[in-house]
ROLUM-850310 format. One record per atom (N, C-alpha, C, CB): x, y, z; residue in three letters. Coordinates in pm, whole numbers, padded with zeros to 5 digits, always signed. Each point is the difference from the previous one (the first is absolute). Glycine has a CB too. Layout:
XYZala
...
//
This chain:
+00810+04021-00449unk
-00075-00121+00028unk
+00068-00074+00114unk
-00078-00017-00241unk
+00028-00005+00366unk
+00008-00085+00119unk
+00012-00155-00016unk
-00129+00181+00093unk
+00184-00238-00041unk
-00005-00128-00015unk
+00048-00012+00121unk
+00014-00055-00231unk
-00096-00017+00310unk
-00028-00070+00202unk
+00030+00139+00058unk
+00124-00300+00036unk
-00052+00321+00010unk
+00013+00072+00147unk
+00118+00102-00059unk
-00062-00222+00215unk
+00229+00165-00235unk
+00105+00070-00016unk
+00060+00016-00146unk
+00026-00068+00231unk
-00075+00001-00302unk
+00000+00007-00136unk
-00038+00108-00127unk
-00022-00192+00116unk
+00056+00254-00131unk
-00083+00104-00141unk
+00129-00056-00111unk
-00132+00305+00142unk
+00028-00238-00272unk
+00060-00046-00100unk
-00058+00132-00058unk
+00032-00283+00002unk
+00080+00352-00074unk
-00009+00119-00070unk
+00008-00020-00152unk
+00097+00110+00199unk
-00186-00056-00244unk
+00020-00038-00159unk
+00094+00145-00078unk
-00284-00169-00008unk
+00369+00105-00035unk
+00104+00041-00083unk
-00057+00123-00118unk
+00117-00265+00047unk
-00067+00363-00025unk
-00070+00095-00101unk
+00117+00040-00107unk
-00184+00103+00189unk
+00130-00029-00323unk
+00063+00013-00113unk
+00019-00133-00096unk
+00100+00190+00134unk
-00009-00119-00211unk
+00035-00131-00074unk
+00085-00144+00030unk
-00026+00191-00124unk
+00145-00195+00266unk
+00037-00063+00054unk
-00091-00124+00081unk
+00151+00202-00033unk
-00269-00121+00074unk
-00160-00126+00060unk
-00043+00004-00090unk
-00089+00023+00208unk
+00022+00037-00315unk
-00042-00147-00156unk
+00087-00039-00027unk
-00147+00061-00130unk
+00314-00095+00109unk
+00017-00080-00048unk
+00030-00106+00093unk
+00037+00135-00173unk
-00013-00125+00307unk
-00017-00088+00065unk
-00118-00139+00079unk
+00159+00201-00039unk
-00267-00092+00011unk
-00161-00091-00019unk
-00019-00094-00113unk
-00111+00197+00085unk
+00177-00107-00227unk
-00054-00085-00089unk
+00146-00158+00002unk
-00173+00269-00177unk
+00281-00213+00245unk
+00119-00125-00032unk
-00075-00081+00075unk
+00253+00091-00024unk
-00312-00058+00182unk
-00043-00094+00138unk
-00100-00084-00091unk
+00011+00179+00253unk
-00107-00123-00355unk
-00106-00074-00012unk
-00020-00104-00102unk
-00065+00179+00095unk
+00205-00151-00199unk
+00067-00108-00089unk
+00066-00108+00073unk
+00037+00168-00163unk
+00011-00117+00246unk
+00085-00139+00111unk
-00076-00064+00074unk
+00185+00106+00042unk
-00314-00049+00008unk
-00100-00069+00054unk
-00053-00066-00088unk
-00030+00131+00149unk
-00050-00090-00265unk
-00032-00071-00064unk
+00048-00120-00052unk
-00069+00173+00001unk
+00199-00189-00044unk
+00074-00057-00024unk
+00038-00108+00087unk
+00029+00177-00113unk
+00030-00181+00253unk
-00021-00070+00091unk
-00159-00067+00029unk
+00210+00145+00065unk
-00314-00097-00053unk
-00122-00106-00001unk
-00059-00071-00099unk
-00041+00119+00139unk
+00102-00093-00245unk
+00016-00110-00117unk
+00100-00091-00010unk
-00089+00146-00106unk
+00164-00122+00167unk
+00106-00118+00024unk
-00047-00114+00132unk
+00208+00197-00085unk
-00262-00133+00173unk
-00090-00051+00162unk
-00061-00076-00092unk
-00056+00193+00213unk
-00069-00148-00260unk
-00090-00010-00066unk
+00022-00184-00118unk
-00022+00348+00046unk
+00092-00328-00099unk
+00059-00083-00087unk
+00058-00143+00122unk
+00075+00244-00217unk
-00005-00171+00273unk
+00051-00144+00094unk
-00123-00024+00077unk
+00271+00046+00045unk
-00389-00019-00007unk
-00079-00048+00067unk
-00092-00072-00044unk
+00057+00139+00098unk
-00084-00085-00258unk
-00066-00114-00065unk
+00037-00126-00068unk
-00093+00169-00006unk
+00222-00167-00003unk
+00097-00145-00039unk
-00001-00084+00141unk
+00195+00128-00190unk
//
């Protein structure tokens, strides 16, 4: 997957890229509930 011009982003294969998708998407998640929370106070 390309991203602009000089950029690619290779997705991680085996078991080393799931477990790294699923940690990225707990910490994301996690982080926009915290955004999330301070923006509505």
């Amino acid at each position: 997957m390309r991203i602009g011009r000089n950029i690619e982003v290779r997705p991680l294969g085996g078991a080393p890229g799931c477990l790294a998708m699923i940690l990225f998407s707990i910490v994301a998640s996690v982080v926009l509930t915290v955004v999330l929370n301070l923006l509505v106070r």
